[in-house]
C-alpha positions as CSV (number, residue, x, y, z in Angstrom):
1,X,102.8,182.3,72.1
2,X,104.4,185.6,73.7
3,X,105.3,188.1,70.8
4,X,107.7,190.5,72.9
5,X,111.0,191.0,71.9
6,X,113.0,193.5,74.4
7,X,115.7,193.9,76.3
8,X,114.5,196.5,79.0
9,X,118.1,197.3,80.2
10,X,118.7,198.5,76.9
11,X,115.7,200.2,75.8
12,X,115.4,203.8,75.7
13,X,112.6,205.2,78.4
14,X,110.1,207.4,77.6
15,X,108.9,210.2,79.8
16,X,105.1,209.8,80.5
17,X,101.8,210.4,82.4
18,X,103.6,211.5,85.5
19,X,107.1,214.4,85.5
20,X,110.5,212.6,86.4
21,X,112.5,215.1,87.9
22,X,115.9,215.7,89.7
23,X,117.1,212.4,88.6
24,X,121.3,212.1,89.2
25,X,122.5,208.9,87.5
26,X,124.9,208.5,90.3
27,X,124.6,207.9,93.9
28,X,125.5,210.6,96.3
29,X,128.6,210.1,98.1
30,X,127.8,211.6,101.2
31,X,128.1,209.8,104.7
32,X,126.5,208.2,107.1
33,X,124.5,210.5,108.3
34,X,123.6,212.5,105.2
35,X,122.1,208.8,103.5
36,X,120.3,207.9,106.6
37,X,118.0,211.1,105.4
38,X,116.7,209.3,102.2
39,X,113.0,208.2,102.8
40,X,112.5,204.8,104.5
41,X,108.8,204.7,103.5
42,X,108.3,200.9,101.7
43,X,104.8,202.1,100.0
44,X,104.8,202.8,96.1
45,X,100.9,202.3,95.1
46,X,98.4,202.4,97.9
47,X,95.3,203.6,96.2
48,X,97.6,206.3,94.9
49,X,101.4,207.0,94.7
50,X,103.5,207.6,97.3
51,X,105.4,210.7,97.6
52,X,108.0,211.4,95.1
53,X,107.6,208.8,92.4
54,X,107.1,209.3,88.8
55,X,106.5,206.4,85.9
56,X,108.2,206.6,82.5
57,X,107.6,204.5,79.9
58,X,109.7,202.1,77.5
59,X,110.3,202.8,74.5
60,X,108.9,200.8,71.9
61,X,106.5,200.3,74.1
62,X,102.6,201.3,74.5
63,X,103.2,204.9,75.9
64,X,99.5,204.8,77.1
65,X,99.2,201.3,78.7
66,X,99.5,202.4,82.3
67,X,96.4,204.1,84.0
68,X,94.9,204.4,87.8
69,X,91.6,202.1,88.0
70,X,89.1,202.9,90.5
71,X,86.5,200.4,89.4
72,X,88.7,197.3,89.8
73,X,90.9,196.9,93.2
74,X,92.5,194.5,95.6
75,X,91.7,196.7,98.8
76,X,91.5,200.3,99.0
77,X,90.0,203.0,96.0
78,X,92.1,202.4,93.1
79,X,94.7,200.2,91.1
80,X,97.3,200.2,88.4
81,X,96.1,199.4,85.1
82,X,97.9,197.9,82.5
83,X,96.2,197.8,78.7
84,X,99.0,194.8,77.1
85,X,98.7,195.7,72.9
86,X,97.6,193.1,70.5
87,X,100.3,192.3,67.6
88,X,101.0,194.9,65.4
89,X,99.2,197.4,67.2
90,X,100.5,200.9,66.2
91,X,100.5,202.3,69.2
92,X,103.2,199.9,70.9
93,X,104.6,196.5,70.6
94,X,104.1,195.7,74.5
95,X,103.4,197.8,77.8
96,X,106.2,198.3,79.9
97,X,107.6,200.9,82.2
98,X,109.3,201.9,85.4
99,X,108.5,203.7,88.6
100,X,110.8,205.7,89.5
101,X,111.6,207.7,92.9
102,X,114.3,210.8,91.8
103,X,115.8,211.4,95.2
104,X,116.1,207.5,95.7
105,X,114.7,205.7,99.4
106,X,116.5,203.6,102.2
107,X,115.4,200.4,101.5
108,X,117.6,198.8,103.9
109,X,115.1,197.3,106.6
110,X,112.9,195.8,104.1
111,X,113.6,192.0,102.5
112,X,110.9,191.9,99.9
113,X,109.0,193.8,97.5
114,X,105.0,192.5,97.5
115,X,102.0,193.2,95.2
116,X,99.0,191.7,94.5
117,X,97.9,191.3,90.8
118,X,95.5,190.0,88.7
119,X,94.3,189.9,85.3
120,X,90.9,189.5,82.5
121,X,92.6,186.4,81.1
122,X,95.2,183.7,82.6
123,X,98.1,185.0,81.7
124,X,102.1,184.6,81.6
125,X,104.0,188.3,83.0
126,X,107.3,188.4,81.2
127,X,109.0,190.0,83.7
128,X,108.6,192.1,86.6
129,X,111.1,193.5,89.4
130,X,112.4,196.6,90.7
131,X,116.4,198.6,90.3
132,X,115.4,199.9,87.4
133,X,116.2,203.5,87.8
134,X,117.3,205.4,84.7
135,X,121.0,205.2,84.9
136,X,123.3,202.5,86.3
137,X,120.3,200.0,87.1
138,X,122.9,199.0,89.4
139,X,120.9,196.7,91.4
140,X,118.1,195.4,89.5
141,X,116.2,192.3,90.1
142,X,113.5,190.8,88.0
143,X,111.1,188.0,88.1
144,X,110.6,186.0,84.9
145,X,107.2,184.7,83.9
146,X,105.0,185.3,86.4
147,X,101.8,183.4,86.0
148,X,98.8,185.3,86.6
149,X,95.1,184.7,86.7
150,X,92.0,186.2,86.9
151,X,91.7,186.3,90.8
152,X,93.9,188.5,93.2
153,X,97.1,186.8,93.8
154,X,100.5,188.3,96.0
155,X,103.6,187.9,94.5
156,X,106.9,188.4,96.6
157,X,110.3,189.4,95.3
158,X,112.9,189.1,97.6
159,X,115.5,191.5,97.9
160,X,119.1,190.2,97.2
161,X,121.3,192.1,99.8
162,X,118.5,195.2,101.6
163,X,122.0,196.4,102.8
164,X,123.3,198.0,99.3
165,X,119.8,199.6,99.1
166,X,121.0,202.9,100.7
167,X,119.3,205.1,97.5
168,X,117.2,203.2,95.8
169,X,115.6,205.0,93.1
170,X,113.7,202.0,90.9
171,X,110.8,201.4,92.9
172,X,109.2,199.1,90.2
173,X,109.2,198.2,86.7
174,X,107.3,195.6,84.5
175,X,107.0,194.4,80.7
176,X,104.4,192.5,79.5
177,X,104.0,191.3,75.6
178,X,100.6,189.8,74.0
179,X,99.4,186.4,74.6
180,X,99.0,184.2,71.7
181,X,99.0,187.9,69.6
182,X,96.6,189.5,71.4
183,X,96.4,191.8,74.0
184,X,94.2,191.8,77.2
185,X,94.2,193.7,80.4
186,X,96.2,193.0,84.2
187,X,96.0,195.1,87.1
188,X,98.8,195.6,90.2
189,X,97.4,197.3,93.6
190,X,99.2,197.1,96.9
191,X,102.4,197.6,95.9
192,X,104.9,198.0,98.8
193,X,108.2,196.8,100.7
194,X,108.1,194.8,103.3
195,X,110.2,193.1,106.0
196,X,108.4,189.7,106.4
197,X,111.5,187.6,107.9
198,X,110.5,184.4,106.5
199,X,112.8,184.7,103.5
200,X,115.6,182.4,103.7
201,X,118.9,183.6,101.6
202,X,119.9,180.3,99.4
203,X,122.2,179.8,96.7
204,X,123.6,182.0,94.0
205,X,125.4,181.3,90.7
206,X,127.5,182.9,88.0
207,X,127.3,182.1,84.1
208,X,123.6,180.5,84.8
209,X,125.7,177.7,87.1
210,X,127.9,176.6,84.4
211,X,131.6,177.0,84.2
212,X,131.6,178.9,81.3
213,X,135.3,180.0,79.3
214,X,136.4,182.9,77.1
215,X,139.2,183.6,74.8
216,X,140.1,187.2,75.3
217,X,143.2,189.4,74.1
218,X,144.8,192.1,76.1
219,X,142.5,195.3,76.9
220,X,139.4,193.2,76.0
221,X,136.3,193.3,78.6
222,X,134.4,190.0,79.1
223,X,130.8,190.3,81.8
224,X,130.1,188.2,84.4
225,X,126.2,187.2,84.0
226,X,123.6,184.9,83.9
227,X,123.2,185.8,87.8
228,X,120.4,184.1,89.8
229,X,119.9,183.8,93.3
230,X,117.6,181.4,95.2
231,X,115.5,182.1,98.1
232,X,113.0,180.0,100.1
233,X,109.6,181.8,100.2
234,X,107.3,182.1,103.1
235,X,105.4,179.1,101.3
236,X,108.5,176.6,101.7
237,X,108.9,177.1,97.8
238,X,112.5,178.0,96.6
239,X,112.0,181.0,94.3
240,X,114.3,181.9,91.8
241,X,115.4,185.6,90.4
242,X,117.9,187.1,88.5
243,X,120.3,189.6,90.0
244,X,122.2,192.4,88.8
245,X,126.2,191.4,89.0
246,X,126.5,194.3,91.7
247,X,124.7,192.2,94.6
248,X,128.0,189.5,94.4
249,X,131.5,189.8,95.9
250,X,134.0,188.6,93.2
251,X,138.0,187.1,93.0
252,X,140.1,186.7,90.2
253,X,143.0,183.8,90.8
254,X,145.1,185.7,88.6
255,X,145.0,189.5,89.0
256,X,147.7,190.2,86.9
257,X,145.9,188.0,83.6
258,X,142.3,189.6,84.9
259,X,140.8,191.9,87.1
260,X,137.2,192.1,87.5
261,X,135.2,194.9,89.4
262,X,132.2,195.5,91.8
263,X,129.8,195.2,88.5
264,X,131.5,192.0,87.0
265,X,133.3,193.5,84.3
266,X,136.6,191.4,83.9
267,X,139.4,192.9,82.4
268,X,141.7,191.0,80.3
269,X,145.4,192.6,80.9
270,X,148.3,190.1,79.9
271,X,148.8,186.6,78.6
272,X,147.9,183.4,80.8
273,X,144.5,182.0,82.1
274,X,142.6,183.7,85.7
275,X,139.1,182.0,87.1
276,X,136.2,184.4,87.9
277,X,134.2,183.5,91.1
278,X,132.2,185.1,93.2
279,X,130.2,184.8,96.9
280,X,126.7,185.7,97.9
281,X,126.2,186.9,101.0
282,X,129.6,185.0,101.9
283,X,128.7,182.0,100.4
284,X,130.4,180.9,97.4
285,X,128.2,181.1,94.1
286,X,127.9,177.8,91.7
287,X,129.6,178.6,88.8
288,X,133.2,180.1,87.0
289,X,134.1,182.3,84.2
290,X,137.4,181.0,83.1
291,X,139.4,183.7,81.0
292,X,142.1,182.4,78.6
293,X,144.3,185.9,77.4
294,X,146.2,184.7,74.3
295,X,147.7,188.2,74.3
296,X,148.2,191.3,72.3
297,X,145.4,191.6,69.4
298,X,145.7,191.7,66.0
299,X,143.4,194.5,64.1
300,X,142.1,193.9,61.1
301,X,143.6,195.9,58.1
302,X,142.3,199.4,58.2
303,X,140.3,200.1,55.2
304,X,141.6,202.8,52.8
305,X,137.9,204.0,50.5
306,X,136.5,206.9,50.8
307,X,133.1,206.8,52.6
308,X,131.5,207.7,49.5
309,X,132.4,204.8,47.7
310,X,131.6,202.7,50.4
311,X,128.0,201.2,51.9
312,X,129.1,199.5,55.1
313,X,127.4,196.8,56.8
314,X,130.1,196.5,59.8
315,X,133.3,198.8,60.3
316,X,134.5,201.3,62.2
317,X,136.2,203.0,59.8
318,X,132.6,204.0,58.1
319,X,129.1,204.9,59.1
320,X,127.1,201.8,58.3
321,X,123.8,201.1,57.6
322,X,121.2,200.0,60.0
323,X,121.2,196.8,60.7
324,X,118.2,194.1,62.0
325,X,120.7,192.0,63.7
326,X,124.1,190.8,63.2
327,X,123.1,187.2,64.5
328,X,119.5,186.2,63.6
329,X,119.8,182.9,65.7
330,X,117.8,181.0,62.9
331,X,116.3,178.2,65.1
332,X,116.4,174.9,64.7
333,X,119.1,174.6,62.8
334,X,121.9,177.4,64.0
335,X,124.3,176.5,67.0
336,X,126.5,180.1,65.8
337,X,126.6,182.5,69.5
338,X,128.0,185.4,69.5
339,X,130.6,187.2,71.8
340,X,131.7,190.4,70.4
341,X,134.3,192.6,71.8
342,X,135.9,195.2,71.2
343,X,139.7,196.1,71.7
344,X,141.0,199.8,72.3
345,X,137.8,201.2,70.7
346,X,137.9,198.7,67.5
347,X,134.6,196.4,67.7
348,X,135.0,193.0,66.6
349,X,131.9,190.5,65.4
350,X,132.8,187.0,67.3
351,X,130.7,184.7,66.5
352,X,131.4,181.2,68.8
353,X,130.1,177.8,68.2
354,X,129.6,178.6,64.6
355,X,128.2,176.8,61.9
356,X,126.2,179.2,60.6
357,X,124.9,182.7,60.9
358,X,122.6,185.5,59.4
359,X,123.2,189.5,59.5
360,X,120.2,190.9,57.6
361,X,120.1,194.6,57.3
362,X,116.1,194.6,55.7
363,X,114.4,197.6,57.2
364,X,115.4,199.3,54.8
365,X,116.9,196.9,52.4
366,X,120.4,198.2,50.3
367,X,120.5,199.6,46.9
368,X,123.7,198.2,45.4
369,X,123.5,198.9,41.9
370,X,126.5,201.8,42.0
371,X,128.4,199.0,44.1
372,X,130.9,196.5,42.3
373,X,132.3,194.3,44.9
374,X,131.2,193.0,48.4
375,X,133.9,193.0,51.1
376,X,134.8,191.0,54.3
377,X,137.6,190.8,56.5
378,X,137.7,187.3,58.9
379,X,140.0,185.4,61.6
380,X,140.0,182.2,62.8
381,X,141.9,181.6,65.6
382,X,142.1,178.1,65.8
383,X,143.4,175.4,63.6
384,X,141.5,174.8,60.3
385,X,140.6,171.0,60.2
386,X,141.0,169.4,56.7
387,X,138.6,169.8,54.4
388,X,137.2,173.4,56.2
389,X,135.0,175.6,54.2
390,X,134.1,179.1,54.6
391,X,131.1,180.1,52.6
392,X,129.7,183.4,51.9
393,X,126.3,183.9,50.6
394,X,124.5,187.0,49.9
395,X,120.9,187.3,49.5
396,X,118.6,190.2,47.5
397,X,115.0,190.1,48.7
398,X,113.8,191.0,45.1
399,X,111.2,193.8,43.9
400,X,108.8,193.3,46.7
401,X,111.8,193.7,49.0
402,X,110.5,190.5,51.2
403,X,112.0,187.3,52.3
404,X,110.3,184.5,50.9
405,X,108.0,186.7,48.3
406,X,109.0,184.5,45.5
407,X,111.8,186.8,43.5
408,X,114.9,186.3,46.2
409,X,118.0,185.3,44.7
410,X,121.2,184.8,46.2
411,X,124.6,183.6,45.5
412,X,127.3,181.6,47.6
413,X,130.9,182.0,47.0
414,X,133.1,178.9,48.8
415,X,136.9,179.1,50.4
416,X,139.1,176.6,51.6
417,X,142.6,176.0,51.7
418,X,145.1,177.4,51.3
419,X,142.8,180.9,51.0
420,X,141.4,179.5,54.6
421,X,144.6,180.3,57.6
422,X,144.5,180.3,61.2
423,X,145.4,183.3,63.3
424,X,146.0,185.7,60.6
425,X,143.0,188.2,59.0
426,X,142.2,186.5,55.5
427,X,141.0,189.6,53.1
428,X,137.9,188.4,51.1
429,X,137.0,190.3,48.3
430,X,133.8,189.3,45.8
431,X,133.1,191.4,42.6
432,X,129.6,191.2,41.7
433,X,130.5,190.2,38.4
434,X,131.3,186.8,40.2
435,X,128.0,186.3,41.1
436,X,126.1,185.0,38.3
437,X,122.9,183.9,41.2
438,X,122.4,187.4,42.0
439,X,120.0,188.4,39.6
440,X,119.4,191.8,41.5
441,X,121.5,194.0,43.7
442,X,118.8,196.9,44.0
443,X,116.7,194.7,47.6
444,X,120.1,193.3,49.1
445,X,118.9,192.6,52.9
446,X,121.3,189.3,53.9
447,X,124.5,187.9,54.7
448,X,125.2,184.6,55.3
449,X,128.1,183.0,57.0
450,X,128.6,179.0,56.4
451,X,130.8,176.2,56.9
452,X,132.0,176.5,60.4
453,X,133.3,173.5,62.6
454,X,131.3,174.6,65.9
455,X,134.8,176.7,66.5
456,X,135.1,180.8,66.4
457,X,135.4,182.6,63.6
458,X,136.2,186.6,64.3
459,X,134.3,189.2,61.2
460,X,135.3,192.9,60.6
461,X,135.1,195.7,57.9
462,X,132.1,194.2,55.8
463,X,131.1,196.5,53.1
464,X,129.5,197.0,49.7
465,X,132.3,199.3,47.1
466,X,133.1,200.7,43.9
């Protein structure tokens, strides 16, 4: 089982084993003329790097996993090397990185990225791809689970649309996480673009194919994703790879309910209902995003305590603690997804198809012995079916400060009607004193959010007080 848990557009990137330098995060505007000057040269690694490129590293990541080999090749004097960590190795939690060209290359007369690989063990590559570039990562592409083996093999990643390639600056990137815990060793030589001409363009889609809906209020940004496009390789297999939102052309029906831009942000701007599509290469893509505006949005109420008197979990009115996750996605169980949003600068949990859900804030866990009451504000925008239950449980970790080490205690507090509205914030506030299961407030590390009807359920302004 892979133990790698990152999100590599969101990752901060590390500077190391070769400079990065003169990177702009935007691209030049110049003409014609001036962007035909960016390098057309297609190599990145042939025995060595090709002029101008530079590696950073992940972060998070095993700052030292990347090294030239020039014992073990495909062709040629040397390779990349790539040491993947073992579990709970302290010198990373995977290997991952990105090669990066500062002044950016014409990429425009190539239709695939190819490199050979192989590796000391059978292995699965989490992802691989290249747009990666420091800034924007406006066009990125990856390839998901790559199998590799221990003999040279050539993988091929088509490029989307070569004609927005004008300044490409991420040449490559990879991330790789231990198999079955532990960590072995895969190497990548020949690493270059290429115009093969035996790529066929297929289909695209939007929201992974499905035609996916939102409820949105006015002011409130939704993202098109879940972009994959389709090509038939040289080998007559369809191959598939997901795109950055940038490679697609994309219509709202109802530009004055939605707008949506070149990167697939939609924009909710007045009451009503528009459909997102998009084409490929001028071919429609499978897939909607339908975006129901219900209107203006009502904030929560604005809480009034002092910081000092306050540990907050959620809120923009405080600085909160840190926080493992506001939705641990506790499988098998859990159906709760989450679509936060925020509205003129006030961010709003929205947890959809909810059931259930976990925030746990246990690294570190919170000292609430100066605290006297817990605090919640919630909205539930559609109608609350008879017998509806909204249950809040919180959960200390005990002495040891672990889940599961045999001294957790918790305590759930249960509302219904009439406490339970629709479409107006209900205020929920717990004393301690009313939680006679709490045995200890000293290792608090969970909420817990239960009783939901598979609808939505909006949270803001959770906090600890005196």
């Amino acid at each position: 089982m892979k133990n790698i848990k990152i999100n590599y557009i969101k990752n901060v990137f590390v500077v190391a084993l070769l400079s990065l330098t003169n990177f702009s995060c935007e691209r030049n505007m110049a003409d014609d003329a001036t962007l035909s000057t960016f390098s057309k040269n297609g190599d990145v690694f042939i025995d060595t790097f090709s002029a101008g490129l530079g590696y950073g590293a992940f972060g998070g990541s095993k700052y030292t996993a990347f090294t030239v080999d020039t014992d073990v090749k495909y062709l040629g004097t040397a390779s990349m090397r790539f040491d993947v960590p073992s579990v709970g190795d302290p010198s990373g939690a995977y290997a991952g990185g990105v090669f990066i060209d500062g002044s950016g290359r014409n990429l425009t007369e190539f239709d695939a990225l190819t490199f050979w690989v192989k590796g000391s063990q059978a292995a699965t590559l989490n992802e691989v791809g290249f747009g990666t570039d420091f800034g924007l990562n406006k066009y990125n592409v990856r390839m998901q689970n790559v199998p590799i083996d221990t003999n040279w093999k050539k993988i091929i990643i088509p490029l989307p649309d070569a004609s927005k390639l004008i300044q490409e600056k991420g040449m490559f990137w990879y991330s790789e996480g231990a198999e079955n815990n532990l960590g072995y060793t895969f190497w990548i030589d020949n690493v270059k673009y290429e115009k093969l001409g035996t790529i066929a363009h297929g289909q695209a889609s939007i929201m992974n194919g499905t035609n996916a809906s939102e409820t949105t209020f006015v002011g409130v940004t939704s993202k098109v994703d879940g972009v994959i496009a389709t090509f038939n390789m040289p080998n007559g297999i369809n191959q598939s790879v997901t795109i950055s939102p940038a490679y697609l052309n994309f219509t709202s029906s109802n530009p004055t309910v939605a707008s949506v831009d070149s990167s697939g942000v939609v924009t909710s701007l007045s009451a009503g209902t528009s459909i997102i599509t998009a084409t490929f290469n001028g071919i429609p893509t499978t897939g909607k995003l339908t975006i129901n505006c219900v209107g203006v949005f009502s904030h929560s109420p604005v809480p009034t305590l002092n910081q000092a008197n306050v540990i907050s979990i959620f809120s923009n009115a405080y600085t909160n603690v840190p926080v493992n996750y506001y939705n641990g996605y506790w499988a098998p169980w859990q159906t709760t997804l989450s679509n936060d949003f925020s509205v003129q600068g006030d961010n709003v949990l929205n947890y959809t198809v909810f059931n259930f859900v976990g925030i746990e804030f246990s690294n570190p866990t919170i000292n609430a012995n100066s605290m006297t009451h817990f605090h919640l504000d919630a909205y539930i925008p559609g109608a609350i079916a008879p017998g509806r239950q909204l249950r809040v449980v919180l959960v200390d970790f005990g002495a040891n400060g672990i889940y599961g080490g045999g001294d957790d205690t918790r305590h759930s507090t249960t509302y219904t009607a009439p406490f339970l509205v629709s479409q107006n914030w209900m205020s929920i506030e717990i004393p301690f004193s009313a939680m006679p299961g709490l045995l200890s407030r000293s290792h608090l590390a969970q909420i817990i959010l239960e009783g939901g009807d598979n609808s939505v359920i909006y949270a803001d302004n959770i906090y600890l007080h005196n």
